[in-house]
C-alpha positions as CSV (number, residue, x, y, z in Angstrom):
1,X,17.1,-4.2,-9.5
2,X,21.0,-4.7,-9.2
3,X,22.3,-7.2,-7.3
4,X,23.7,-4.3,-4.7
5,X,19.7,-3.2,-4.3
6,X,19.0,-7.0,-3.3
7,X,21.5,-7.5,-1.0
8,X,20.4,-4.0,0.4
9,X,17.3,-5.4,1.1
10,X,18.1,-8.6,2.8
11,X,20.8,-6.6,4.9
12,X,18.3,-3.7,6.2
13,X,17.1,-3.0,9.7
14,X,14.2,-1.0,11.0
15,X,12.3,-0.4,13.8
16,X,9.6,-2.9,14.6
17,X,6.3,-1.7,15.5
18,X,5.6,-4.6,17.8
19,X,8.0,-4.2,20.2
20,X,10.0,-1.1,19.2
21,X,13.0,-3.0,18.1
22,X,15.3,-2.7,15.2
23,X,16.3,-5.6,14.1
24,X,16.5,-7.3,10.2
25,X,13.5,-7.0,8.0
26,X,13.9,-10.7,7.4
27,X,13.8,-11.9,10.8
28,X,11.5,-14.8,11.4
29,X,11.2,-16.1,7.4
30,X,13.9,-18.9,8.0
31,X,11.9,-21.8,6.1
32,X,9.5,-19.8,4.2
33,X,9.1,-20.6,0.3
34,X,9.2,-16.8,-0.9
35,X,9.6,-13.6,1.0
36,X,7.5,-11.1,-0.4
37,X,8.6,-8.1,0.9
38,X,6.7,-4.7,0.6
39,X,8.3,-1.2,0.5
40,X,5.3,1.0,0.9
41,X,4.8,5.1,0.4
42,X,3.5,7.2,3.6
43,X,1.5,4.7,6.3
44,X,-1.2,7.2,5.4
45,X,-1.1,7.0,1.8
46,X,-4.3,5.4,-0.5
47,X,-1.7,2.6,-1.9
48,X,-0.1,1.5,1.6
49,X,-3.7,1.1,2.9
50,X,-5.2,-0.9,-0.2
51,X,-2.7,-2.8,-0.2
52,X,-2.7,-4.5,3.8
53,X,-6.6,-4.6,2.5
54,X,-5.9,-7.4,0.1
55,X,-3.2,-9.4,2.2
56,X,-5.9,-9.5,4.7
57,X,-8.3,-10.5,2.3
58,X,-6.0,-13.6,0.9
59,X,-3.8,-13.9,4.2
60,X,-5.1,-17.9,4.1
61,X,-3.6,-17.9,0.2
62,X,-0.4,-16.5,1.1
63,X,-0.1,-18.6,4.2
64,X,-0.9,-22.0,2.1
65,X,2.1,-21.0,-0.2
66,X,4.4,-20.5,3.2
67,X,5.0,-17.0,1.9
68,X,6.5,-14.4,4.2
69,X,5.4,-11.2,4.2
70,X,7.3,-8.2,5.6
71,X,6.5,-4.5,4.7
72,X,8.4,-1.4,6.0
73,X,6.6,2.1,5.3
74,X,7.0,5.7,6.0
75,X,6.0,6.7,9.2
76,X,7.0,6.0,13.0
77,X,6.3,3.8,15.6
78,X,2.5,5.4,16.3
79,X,2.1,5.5,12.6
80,X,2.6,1.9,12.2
81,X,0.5,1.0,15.5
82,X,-2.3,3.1,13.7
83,X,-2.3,1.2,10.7
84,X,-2.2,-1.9,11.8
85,X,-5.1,-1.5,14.3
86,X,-7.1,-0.4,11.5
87,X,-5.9,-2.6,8.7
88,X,-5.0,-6.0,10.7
89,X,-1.6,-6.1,9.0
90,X,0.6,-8.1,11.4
91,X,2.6,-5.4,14.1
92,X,5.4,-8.2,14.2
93,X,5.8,-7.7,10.3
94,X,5.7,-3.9,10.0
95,X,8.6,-1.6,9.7
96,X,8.5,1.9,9.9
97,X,11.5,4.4,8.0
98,X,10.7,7.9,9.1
99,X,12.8,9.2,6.5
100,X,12.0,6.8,3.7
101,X,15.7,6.1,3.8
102,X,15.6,2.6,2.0
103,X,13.4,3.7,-0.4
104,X,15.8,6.1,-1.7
105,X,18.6,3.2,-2.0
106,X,16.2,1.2,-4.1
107,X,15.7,4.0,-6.3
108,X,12.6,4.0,-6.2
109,X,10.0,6.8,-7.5
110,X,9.7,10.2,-5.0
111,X,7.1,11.3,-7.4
112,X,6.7,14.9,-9.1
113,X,9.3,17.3,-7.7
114,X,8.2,21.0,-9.2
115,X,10.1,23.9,-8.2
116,X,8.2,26.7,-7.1
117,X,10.2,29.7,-6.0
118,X,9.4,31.4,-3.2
119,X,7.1,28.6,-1.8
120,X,8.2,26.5,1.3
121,X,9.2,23.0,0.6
122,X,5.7,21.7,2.9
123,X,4.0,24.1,0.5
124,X,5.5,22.7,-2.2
125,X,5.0,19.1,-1.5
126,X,1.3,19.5,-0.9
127,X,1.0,21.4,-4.6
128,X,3.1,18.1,-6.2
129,X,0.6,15.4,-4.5
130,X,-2.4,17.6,-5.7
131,X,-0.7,17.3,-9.1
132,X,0.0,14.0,-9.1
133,X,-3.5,12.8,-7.9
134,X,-4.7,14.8,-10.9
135,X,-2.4,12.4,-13.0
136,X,0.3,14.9,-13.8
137,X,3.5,12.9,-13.4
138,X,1.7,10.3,-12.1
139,X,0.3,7.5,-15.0
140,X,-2.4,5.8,-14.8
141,X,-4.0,7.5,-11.5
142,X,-7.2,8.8,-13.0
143,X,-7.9,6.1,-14.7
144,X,-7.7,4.0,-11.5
145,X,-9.9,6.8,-9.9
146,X,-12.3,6.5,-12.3
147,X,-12.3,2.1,-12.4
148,X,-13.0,2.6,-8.5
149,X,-16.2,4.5,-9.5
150,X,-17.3,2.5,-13.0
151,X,-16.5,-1.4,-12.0
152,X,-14.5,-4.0,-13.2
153,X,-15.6,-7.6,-14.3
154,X,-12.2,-8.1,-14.8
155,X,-11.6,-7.8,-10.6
156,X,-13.6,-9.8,-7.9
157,X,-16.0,-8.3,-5.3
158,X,-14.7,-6.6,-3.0
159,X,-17.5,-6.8,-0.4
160,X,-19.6,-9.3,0.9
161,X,-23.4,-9.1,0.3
162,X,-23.6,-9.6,4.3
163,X,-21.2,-7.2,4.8
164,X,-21.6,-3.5,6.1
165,X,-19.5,-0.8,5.3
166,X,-19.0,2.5,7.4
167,X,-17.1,5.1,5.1
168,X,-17.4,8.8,6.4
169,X,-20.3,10.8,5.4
170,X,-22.0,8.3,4.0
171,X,-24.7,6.1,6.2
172,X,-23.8,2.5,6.9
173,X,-23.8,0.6,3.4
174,X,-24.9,-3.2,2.9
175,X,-22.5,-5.0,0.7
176,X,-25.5,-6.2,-0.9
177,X,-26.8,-2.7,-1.8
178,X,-23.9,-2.6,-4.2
179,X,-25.9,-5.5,-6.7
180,X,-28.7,-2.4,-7.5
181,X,-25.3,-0.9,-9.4
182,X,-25.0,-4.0,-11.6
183,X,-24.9,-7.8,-10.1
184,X,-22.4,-9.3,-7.8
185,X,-19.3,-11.8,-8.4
186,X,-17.1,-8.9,-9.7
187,X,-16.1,-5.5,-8.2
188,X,-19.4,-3.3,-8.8
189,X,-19.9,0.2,-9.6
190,X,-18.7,2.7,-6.9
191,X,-17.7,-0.7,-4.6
192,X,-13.5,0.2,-4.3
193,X,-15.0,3.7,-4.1
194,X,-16.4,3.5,-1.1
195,X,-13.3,1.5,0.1
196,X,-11.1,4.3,-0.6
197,X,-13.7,6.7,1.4
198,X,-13.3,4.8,4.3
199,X,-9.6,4.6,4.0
200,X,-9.4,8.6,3.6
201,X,-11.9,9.4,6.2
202,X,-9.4,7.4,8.3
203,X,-6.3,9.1,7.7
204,X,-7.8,12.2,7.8
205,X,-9.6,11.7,11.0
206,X,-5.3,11.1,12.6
207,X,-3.7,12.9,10.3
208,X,-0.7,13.9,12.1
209,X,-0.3,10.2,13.9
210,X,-0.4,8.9,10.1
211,X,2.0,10.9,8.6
212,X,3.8,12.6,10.9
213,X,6.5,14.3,8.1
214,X,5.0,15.4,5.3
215,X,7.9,15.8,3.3
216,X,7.2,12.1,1.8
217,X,3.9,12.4,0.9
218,X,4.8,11.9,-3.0
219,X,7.2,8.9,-2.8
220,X,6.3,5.9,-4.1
221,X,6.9,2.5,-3.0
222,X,7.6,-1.1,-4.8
223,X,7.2,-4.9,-4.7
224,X,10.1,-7.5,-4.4
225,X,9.5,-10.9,-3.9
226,X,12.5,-13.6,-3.1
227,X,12.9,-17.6,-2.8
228,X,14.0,-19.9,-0.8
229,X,17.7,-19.3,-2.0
230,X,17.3,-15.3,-1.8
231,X,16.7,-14.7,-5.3
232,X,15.0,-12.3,-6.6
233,X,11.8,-13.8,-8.6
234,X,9.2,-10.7,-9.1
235,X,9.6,-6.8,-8.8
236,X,7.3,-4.4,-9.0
237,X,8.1,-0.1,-8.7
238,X,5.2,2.1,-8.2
239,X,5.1,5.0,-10.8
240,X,2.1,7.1,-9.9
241,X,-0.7,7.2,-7.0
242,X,-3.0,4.3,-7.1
243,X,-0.6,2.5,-9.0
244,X,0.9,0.2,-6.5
245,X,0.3,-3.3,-8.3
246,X,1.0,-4.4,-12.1
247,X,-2.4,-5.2,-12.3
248,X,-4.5,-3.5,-10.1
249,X,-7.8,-5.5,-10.5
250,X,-5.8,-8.4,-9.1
251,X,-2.8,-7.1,-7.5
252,X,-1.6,-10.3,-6.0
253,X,-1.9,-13.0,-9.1
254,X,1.3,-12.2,-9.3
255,X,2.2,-14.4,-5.9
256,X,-1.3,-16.2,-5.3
257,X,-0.8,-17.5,-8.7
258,X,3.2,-19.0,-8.2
C-alpha cells in the first residue's frame, strides 16, 4: 500500500448503517491502540460473512487490545442492516459503498474479468463468479472448500458441543454431533461446512436485500490494520473466494496475537 492508499483510507466517508449518516470511517477510534479496518467484497458474499463470524467470536480479544474495528462493504443501507442482524457486527461500525468505490482506489482485486461477446455484463458477471468459485482465477478456493469439508487440527472448533446449528436443508445439528466425525478441540470434519450452509441459505433466502447490484459480485476485499500514530502495521488483499485471511485456520492471529 502507498502512502496515497493510506491516507485514502483515513480520509474516506460512507454511509453509516446505524443512522444513515455519512461521516469518516474513523469516527469514534480517538484513543484506540490499532484500527483495524476491514474493506470487505459484496455484504452477501461467503468471505464478508465469515469474517463478522470470527470478530464475533473473539470481540472480548479485540476489545482487551482497545482495537477499533470498522468495516465498509458492498451493499446499501438495507444490505448492511441485514447483515448485521444476522451476524451481530456492530451497525455503528458498518459502512456500506454501493459501488465499491474505495475498493477500486485501494486497488484491490475485482476478480476474473472474461469477455464473452454477445453476453450481457449481469450474464457475464454470474459466469466469472462460477469460475472463480471453481478456482479459476481464484487461488486457493477449492482447497479452502474442501478444508471446510476434511477438518483442520491446525484451526480451533468452531462450534460448541452445547451448541445447535440450523443450516438450510439440513435438520437442527448438535455441536456435539460433530465429535462422531473425529474428536473435538479443533475444527472437525464437515464443522465450517455447515457454517458456510447456513451463511448461503441466508443470503439466498434475501438475495436482492443482500446484494442489491450484482455487478460486484467478484470483487475482492482486504485487511489494513493502523496504530496509534496512523501507521500502517499489517495488510492483507484478498486474491480469490474464501481467501479473505493469510491464514485462514486462524484469520485473526494476525491481531489477537500483537
Amino acid at each position: 500500500m502507498t502512502n496515497d492508499q493510506g491516507l485514502k483510507i483515513k480520509q474516506t466517508q460512507r454511509q453509516r448503517v446505524s443512522d444513515g449518516q455519512t461521516v469518516s470511517i474513523l469516527e469514534d477510534t480517538t484513543g484506540a491502540a490499532y484500527v483495524l479496518i476491514l474493506v470487505w467484497p459484496q455484504l452477501g458474499d461467503f468471505d464478508s460473512l465469515e469474517y463478522a463470524w470470527w470478530l464475533q467470536k473473539h470481540a472480548e480479544d479485540l476489545k482487551h487490545q482497545n482495537i477499533a474495528v470498522r468495516a465498509v462493504g458492498i451493499g446499501d443501507r438495507a444490505s448492511g442492516e441485514k447483515f448485521c442482524g444476522y451476524t451481530g457486527f456492530p451497525s455503528q461500525h458498518l459502512f456500506v459503498d454501493p459501488d465499491a468505490k474505495l475498493h477500486r482506489e485501494l486497488g484491490l482485486y475485482e476478480g476474473l474479468k472474461v469477455k464473452l461477446p454477445g453476453l450481457s455484463n449481469q450474464v457475464t458477471t454470474w459466469i466469472d463468479l462460477l469460475l472463480m468459485c471453481a478456482g479459476i482465477g481464484s487461488p486457493g478456493t477449492l482447497a479452502e472448500v474442501f478444508r471446510g469439508y476434511k477438518g483442520d487440527r491446525k484451526a480451533p472448533q468452531l462450534i460448541a458441543d452445547d451448541e445447535t446449528i440450523k443450516a438450510g436443508p439440513l435438520p437442527p445439528l448438535q455441536g456435539s454431533t460433530f465429535n462422531f466425525a473425529g474428536g473435538k478441540g479443533f475444527q472437525r470434519p464437515f464443522e465450517l461446512a455447515t457454517l458456510r450452509l447456513r451463511n448461503m441459505t441466508e443470503v439466498l433466502s434475501h438475495w436482492s436485500t443482500y446484494v442489491p447490484n450484482s455487478a460486484y459480485m467478484t470483487q475482492r476485499g482486504g485487511t489494513f490494520l493502523f496504530d496509534r500514530e496512523g501507521n500502517l502495521v499489517y495488510q492483507y488483499r484478498d486474491r480469490g473466494i474464501l481467501g479473505f485471511a493469510e491464514n485462514m485456520s486462524r484469520p485473526l492471529d494476525f491481531v489477537i496475537s500483537i
